[in-house]
C-alpha positions as CSV (number, residue, x, y, z in Angstrom):
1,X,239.8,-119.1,-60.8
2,X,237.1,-116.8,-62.4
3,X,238.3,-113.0,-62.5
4,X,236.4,-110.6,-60.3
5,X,233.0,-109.1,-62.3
6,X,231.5,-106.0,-60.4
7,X,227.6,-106.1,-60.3
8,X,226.2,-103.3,-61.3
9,X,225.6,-100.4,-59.2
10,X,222.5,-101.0,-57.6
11,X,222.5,-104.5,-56.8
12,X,224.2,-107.1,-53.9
13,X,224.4,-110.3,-53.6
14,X,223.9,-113.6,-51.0
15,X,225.2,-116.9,-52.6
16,X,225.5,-119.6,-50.1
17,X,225.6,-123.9,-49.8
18,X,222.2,-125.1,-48.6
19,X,223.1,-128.0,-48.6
20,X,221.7,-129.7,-51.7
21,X,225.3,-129.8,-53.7
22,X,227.6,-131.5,-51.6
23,X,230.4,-128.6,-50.7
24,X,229.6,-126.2,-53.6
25,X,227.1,-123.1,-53.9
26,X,223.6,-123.8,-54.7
27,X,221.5,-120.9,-53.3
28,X,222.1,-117.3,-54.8
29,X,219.8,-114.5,-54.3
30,X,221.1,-111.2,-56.6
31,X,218.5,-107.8,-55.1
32,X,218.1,-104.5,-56.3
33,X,218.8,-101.9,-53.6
34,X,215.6,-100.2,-54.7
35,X,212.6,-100.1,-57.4
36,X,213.6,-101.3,-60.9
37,X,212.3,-102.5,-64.3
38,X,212.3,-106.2,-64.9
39,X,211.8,-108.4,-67.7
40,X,211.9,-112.6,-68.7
41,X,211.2,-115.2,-71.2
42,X,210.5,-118.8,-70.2
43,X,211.0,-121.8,-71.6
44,X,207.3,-123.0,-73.4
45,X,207.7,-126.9,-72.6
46,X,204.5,-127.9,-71.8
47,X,206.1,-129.6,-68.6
48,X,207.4,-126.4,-67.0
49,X,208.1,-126.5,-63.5
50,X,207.0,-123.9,-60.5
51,X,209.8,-121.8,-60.6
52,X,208.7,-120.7,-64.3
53,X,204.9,-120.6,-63.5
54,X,205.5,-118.5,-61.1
55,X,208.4,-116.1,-62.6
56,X,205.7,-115.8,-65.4
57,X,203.2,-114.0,-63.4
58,X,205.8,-112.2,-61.2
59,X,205.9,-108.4,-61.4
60,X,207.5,-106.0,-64.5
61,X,209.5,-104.0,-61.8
62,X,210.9,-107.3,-60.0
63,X,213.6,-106.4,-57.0
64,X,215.3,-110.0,-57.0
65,X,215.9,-113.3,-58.4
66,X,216.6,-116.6,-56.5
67,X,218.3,-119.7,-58.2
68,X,218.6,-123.4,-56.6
69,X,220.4,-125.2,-58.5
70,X,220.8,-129.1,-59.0
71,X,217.4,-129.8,-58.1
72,X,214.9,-128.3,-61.1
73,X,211.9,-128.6,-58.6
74,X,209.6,-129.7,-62.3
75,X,207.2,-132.7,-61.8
76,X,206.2,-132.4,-58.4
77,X,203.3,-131.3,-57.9
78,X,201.1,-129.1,-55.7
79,X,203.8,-130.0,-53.5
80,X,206.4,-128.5,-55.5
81,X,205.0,-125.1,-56.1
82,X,203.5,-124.8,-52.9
83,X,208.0,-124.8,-51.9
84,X,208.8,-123.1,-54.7
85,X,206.1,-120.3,-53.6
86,X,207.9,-120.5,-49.6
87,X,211.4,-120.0,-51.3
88,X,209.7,-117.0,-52.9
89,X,208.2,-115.9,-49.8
90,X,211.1,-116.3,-47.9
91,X,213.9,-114.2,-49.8
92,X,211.2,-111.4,-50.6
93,X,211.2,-111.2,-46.2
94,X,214.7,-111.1,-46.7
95,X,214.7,-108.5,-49.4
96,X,212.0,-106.3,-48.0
97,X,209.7,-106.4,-50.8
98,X,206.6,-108.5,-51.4
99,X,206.6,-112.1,-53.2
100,X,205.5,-110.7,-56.5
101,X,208.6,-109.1,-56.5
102,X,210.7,-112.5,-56.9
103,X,211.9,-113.7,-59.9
104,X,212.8,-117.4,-59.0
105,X,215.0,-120.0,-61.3
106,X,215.5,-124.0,-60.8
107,X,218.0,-125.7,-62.3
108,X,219.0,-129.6,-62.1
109,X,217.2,-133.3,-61.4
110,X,213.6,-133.5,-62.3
111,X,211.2,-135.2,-60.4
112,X,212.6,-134.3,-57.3
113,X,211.0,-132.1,-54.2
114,X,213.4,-129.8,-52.6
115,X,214.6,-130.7,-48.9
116,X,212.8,-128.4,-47.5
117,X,214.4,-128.9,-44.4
118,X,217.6,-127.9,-45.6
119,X,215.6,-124.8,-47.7
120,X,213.9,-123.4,-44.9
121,X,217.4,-123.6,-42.7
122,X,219.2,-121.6,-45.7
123,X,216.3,-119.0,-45.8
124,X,216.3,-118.5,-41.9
125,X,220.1,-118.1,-42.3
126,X,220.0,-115.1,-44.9
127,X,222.4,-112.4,-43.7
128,X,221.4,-108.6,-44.7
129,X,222.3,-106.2,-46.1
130,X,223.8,-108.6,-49.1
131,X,227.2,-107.9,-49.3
132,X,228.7,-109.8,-52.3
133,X,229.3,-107.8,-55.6
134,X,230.9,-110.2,-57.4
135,X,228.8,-111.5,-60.4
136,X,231.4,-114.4,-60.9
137,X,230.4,-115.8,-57.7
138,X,226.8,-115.6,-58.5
139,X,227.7,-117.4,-62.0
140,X,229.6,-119.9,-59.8
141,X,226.6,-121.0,-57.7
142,X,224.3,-121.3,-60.6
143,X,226.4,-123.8,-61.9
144,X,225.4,-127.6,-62.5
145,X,227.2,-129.9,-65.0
146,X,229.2,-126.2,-65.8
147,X,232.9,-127.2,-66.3
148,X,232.9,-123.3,-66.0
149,X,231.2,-120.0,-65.0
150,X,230.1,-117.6,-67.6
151,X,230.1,-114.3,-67.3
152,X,230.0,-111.1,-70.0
153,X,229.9,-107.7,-69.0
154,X,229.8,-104.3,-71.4
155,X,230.0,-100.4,-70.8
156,X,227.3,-98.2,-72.1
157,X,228.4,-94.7,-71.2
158,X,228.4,-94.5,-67.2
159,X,226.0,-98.1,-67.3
160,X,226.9,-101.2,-67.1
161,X,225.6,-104.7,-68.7
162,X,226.7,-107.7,-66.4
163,X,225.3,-111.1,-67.2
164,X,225.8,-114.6,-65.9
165,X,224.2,-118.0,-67.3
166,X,224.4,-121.4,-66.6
167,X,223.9,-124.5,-69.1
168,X,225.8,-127.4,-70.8
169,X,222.9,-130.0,-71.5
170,X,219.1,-130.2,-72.3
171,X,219.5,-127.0,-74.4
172,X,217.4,-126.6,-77.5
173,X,215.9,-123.0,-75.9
174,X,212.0,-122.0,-77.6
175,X,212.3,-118.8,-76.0
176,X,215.5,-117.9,-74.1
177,X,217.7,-120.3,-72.7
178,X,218.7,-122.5,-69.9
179,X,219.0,-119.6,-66.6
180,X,220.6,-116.5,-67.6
181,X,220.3,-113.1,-65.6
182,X,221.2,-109.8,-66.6
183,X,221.7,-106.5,-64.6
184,X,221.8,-102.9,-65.3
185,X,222.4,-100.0,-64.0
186,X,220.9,-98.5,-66.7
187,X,217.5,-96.0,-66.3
188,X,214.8,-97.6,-69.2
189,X,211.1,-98.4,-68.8
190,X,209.8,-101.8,-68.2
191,X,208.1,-101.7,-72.0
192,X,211.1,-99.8,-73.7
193,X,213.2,-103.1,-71.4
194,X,211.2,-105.6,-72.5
195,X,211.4,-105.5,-76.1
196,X,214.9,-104.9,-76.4
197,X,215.6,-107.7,-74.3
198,X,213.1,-110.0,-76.2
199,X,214.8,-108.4,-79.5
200,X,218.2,-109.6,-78.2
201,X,217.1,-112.9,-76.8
202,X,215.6,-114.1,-80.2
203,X,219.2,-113.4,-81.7
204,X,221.3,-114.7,-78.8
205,X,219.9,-117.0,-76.5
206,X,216.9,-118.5,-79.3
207,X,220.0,-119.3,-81.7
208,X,222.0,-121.6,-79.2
209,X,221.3,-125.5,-79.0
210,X,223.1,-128.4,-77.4
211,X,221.2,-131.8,-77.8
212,X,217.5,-130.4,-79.2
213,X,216.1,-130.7,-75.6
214,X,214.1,-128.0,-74.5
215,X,214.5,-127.5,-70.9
216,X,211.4,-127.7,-68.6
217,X,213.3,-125.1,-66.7
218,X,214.6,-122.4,-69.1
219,X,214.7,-119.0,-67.6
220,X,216.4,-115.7,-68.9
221,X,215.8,-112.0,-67.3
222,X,217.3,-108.5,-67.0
223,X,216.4,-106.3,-64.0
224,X,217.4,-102.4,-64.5
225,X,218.3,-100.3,-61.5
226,X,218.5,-97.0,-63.0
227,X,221.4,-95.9,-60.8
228,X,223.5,-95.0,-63.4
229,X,220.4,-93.3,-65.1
230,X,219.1,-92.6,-68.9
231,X,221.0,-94.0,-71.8
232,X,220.4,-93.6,-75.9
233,X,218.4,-97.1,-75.9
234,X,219.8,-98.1,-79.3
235,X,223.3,-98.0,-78.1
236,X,222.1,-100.1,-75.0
237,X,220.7,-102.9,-77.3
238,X,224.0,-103.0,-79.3
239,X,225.8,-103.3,-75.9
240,X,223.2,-106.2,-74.0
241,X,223.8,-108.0,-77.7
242,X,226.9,-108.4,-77.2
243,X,226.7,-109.6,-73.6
244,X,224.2,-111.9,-74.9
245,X,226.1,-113.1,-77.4
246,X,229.0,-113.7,-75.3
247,X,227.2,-115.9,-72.6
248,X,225.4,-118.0,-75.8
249,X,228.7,-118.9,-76.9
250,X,230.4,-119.6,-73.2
251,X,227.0,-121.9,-72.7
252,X,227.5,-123.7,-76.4
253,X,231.4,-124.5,-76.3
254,X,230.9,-125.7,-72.8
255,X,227.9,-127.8,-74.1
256,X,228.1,-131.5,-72.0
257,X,231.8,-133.3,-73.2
258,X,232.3,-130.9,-76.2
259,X,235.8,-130.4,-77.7
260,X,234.7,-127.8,-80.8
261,X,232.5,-124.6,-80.8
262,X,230.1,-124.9,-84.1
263,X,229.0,-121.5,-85.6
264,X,226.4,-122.2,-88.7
265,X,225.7,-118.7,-90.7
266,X,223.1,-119.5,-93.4
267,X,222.6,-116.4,-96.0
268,X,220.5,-115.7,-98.7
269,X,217.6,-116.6,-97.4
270,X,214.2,-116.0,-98.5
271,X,213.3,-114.9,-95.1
272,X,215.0,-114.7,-91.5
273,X,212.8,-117.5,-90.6
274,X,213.9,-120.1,-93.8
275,X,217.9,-119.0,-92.6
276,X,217.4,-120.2,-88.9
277,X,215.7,-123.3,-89.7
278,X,218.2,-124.3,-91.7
279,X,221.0,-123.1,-90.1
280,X,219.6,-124.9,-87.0
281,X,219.1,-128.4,-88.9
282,X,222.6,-128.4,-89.4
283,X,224.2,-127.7,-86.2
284,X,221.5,-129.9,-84.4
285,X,221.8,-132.8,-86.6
286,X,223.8,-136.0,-85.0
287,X,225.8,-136.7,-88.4
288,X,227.1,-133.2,-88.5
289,X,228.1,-133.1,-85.4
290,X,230.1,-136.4,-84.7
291,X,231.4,-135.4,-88.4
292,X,233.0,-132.6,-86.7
293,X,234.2,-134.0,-84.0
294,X,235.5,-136.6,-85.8
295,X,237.3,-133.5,-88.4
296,X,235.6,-135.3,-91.0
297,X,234.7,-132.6,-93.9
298,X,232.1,-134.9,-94.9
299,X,229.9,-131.9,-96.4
300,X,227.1,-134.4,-97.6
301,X,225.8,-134.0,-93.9
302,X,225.2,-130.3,-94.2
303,X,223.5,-130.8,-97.8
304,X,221.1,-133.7,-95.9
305,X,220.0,-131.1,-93.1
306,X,219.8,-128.2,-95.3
307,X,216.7,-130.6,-97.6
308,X,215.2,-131.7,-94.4
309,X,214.6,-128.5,-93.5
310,X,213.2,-127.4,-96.5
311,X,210.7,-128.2,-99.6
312,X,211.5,-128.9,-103.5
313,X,210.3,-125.3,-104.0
314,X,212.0,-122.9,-101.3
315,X,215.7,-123.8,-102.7
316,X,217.4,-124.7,-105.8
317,X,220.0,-126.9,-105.0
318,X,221.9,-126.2,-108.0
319,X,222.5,-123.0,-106.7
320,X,223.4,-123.4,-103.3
321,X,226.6,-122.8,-101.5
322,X,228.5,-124.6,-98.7
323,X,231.8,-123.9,-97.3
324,X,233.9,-125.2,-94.1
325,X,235.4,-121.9,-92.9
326,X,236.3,-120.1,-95.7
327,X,236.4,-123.4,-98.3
328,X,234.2,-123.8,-100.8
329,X,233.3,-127.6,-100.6
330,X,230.1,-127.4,-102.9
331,X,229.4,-127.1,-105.6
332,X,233.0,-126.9,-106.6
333,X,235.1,-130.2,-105.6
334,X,237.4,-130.5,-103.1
335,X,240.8,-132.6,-104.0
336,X,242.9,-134.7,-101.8
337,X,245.0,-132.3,-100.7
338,X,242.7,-129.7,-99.9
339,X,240.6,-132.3,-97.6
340,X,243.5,-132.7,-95.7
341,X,243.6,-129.1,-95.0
342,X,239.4,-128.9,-94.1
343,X,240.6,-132.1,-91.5
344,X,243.1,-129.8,-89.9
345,X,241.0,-127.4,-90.2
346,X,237.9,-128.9,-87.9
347,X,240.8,-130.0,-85.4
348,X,240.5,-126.5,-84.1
349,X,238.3,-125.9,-80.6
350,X,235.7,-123.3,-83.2
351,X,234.9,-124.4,-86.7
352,X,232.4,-121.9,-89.1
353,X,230.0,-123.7,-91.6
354,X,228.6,-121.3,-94.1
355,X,225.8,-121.8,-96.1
356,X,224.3,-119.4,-99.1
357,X,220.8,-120.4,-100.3
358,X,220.4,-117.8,-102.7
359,X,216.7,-117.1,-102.4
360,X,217.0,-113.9,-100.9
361,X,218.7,-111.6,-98.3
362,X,218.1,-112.9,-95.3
363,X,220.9,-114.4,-92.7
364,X,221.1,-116.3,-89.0
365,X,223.5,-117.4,-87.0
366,X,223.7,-120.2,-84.3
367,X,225.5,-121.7,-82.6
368,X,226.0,-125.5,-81.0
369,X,228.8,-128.1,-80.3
370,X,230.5,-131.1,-81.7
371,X,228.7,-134.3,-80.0
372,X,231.4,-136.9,-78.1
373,X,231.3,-139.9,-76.5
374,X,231.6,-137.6,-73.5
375,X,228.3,-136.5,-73.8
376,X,227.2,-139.8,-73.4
377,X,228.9,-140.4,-70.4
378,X,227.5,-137.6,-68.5
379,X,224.4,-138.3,-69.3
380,X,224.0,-141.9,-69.6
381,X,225.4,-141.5,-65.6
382,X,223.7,-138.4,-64.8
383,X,221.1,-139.7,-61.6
384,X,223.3,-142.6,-60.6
């Protein structure tokens, strides 16, 4: 059972069955006691659904956010937003605040219009004043194909960070990730807010990937209460990075049937940009992964992504680096024996590939999983 996280001072809780899982949560609805500074980033698929057209135009001082999850409410038309807009509509009546003022999220099957029936029955049946404190019960009903709820929490003086996310599959983020939501008790203005937290999510949440899918449904956002008041907003970036970093590797080594958390850290760089393009062609390509899963140190995989990912004339190959952990495995040779010792090595449930381009100074680091016949499964039976 997840351990008890406090929300921040400042917020309460409702999380609820709705009927749309079977006999687990899938309605939670997380409200600030009073005004606060809000901010977001949404996933940039072409094909996003209601819930992140309207989050979009939603308000920078925000008082709540509703998830559904296991129906993504994406591909459905007016129909679709015109519910999505009611589910807005009805937890801002609950709230006391006006529909502008609700962030709302949408996580599962596409194509699918929410049974409004059984919506419009869990709205009407809203009990305030929320009660529920516990952020690992929030994480809990977020979750879909989650074998388990993520949660990460820091201190920053008398605030607190506490953040929750929710995603295994479909996960190649373009501008945060999956749904993740993040609360403060912190006092900091919606600008100061939002590029911290747009900072932090281009480090955190941008560097994570599963499968290459971009969701249609990605959604990440902080709210602030300001109960705890005024904090030194360098030291409150440092703290939401590591709460971001947390939740990006909770959501990557429980990525759909994965065994093995992959880090990639590519250095030397001629720019941040060059690092995390190559750093992502390796821990998104098929070959690395089953590689590693397989604790095969075939290392000729990570030289093939790293010259996809770039031209003749960004790298000299010659000069380039690669190591399993802490192993050099080019350009100096590996024997036998020391093989044997990478194999044991990628056995372990978080392997590190390292790569030094040297063209310059920059570094990234993402992260992903190993790729098992387990991910198949799931999602070769995912609507049947």
């Amino acid at each position: 059972m997840t351990a008890r996280v406090p929300l921040p001072a400042g917020f309460h809780a409702y999380v609820a069955n709705i009927g749309i899982k079977d006999d687990t949560d899938d309605f939670v609805v997380v409200a600030a006691d009073g005004p606060c500074t809000s901010a977001g980033m949404y996933t940039r698929s072409a094909f996003a659904g209601p819930s992140v057209l309207l989050s979009r135009q939603a308000s920078r001082h925000a008082r709540a956010v509703v998830v559904i999850s296991k129906n993504a409410n994406v591909a459905t038309g007016e129909a679709g937003m015109a519910n999505a807009r009611r589910v807005q509509a009805g937890v801002a009546a609950a709230v006391g605040c006006q529909p502008a003022e609700v962030l709302i999220a949408s996580t599962g099957v596409i194509g699918r219009q929410y049974p409004m029936e059984r919506v419009e029955a869990g709205l009407a049946a809203i009990e305030t004043p929320f009660t529920e404190t516990d952020a690992s019960r929030v994480a809990t009903g977020i979750m879909t194909t989650d074998t388990v709820a993520k949660v990460a929490s820091a201190t920053v003086g008398e605030a607190h960070i506490v953040g929750v996310a929710k995603g295994v599959g479909m996960i190649e983020p373009d501008m945060a990730t999956l749904i993740t939501m993040i609360f403060t008790d912190a006092l900091i203005a919606a600008d100061d807010l939002d590029r911290v937290f747009r900072n932090v999510i281009e480090r955190t949440f941008n560097c994570v990937s599963i499968d290459t899918d971009t969701s249609t449904s990605d959604t990440a956002v902080i709210l602030a209460s300001g109960a705890a008041g005024p904090v030194p907003l360098n030291v409150f970036e440092e703290a939401l990075y590591g709460v971001a970093e947390s939740l990006t590797k909770q959501v990557a080594r429980d990525g759909e049937g994965a065994e093995t958390l992959i880090t990639v850290t590519v250095d030397g760089a001629a720019t941040a940009e060059q690092a995390k393009r190559v750093a992502k062609a390796i821990v998104n390509s098929p070959l690395v992964k089953t590689a590693i899963h397989g604790a095969d140190p075939n290392w000729g995989r990570v030289a093939m992504a790293i010259g996809k990912a770039t031209t003749a004339d960004e790298i000299d190959q010659d000069q380039i680096v690669i190591r399993f952990g802490t192993q050099q495995v080019y350009p100096a040779a590996v024997d036998d024996l020391g093989l044997d010792v990478l194999s044991e090595y990628l056995r372990g449930d978080e392997v590190l590939i390292h790569v030094s381009l040297a063209a310059g100074q920059d570094t990234a680091t993402v992260w992903g999983c190993d790729l098992t016949d387990g991910y198949v499964r799931i999602n070769a039976d995912y609507t049947t």
